[in-house]
Each structure stands twice: as C-alpha cells, then as structure tokens.
C-alpha positions, -999 to 999 in steps of 0.1 A, spaced: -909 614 -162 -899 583 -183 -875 604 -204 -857 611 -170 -861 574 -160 -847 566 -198 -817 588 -190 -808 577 -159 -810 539 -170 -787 552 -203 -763 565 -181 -756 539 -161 -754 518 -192 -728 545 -205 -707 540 -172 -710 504 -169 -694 500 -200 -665 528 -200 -656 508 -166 -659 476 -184 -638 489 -213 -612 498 -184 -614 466 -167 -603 452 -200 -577 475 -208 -565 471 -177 -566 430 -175 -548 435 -211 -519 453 -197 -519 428 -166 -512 402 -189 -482 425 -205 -467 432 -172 -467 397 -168 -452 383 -200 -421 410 -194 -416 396 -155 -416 365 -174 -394 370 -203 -373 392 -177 -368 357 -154 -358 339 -180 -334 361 -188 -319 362 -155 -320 323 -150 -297 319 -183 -274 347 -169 -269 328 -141 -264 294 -156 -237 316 -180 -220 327 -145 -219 295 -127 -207 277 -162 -182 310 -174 -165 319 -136 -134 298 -124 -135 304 -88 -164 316 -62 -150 350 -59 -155 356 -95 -195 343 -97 -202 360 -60 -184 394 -82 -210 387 -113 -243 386 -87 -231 418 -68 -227 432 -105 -264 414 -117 -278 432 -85 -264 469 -81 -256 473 -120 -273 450 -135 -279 425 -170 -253 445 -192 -229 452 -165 -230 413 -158 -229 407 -193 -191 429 -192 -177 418 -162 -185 381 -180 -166 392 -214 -142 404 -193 -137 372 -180 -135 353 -209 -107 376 -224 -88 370 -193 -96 331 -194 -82 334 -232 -53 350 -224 -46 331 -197 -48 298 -216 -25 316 -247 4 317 -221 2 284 -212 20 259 -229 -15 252 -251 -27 219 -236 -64 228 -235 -87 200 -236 -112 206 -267 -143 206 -249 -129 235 -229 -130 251 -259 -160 246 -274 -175 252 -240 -159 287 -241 -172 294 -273 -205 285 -273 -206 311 -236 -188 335 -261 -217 329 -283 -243 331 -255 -230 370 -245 -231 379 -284 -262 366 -287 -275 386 -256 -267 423 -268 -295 417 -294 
C-alpha cells in the first residue's frame, strides 16, 4: 500500500515538473517572439523615417507604404534605391546647383539602404 502511495506521489512529482520544464520553455520562447516583434518595429520605424526623408512628393512615400505592406522590407528597400538613382540622375541633368547638405543627406539615405541588406 505505501509503495502505491510512493508512486502515485512520484508521479505527480514527475508531471509537475515536465509541465514546469514546459512552462519555462515556453516563457523562454515568449521572450524570443517578443525580442523579434521588437527588433522587427524598429526596423520598420527607420524604414519609414528613410521614406518620409528619401521621397520628393506624397505620391512617391504613399507608393513606398503600399510596397512596405503587400511586398514588403526588401521591396521597399528597391523601390527606395530606385528612387535615389532617379533623384541622381535627375540632379546630373541639372545645371549642378545642388546645395551640399542635399548631398550629404542623399548619401548618408544611400548608406542607410546599404547598411540594411546586411
């Protein structure tokens, strides 16, 4: 009779702690999940400061969202390239009065999507 009582009690030792064990694998992989949502938002939030600083005109940051949303970070990250190459251009056909600080605000965005593929 105690040997059944001893088992019993060892058993429910034995589960309490594979469901404590799971409890903390699971509260470690909570804490994961959570680190990657945050390191994902901060992601986004610079991508958005890079639109709203890269894009000329509305139509060209409301373009970048729609592309952040249906195609996402690197699609964003293309269109934005793309925009700088045509920005570059654009400013080569001028007659070359750029103001410096245009410049080095283009290249440090330049720097910012180079930075990004890594």
């Amino acid at each position: 009779m105690t040997l059944t009582l001893d088992n019993c009690s060892q058993n429910k030792e034995s589960s309490l702690t594979q469901a404590l064990q799971q409890i903390q694998q699971l509260n470690s992989k909570i804490q994961e999940l959570e680190q990657q949502h945050q390191d994902y938002v901060q992601k986004q939030q610079n991508l958005i400061a890079a639109i709203a600083e890269i894009c000329i005109s509305p139509i060209q940051e409301v373009q970048a969202l729609r592309i952040l949303i249906y195609r996402g970070e690197t699609g964003c990250r293309q269109y934005l390239r793309s925009v700088l190459v045509k920005q570059s251009q654009a400013s080569k056909m001028t007659t070359g009065q750029i103001e410096k600080p245009a410049l080095s605000k283009r290249a440090k965005n330049q720097g910012f999507l180079q930075n990004s593929k890594k």
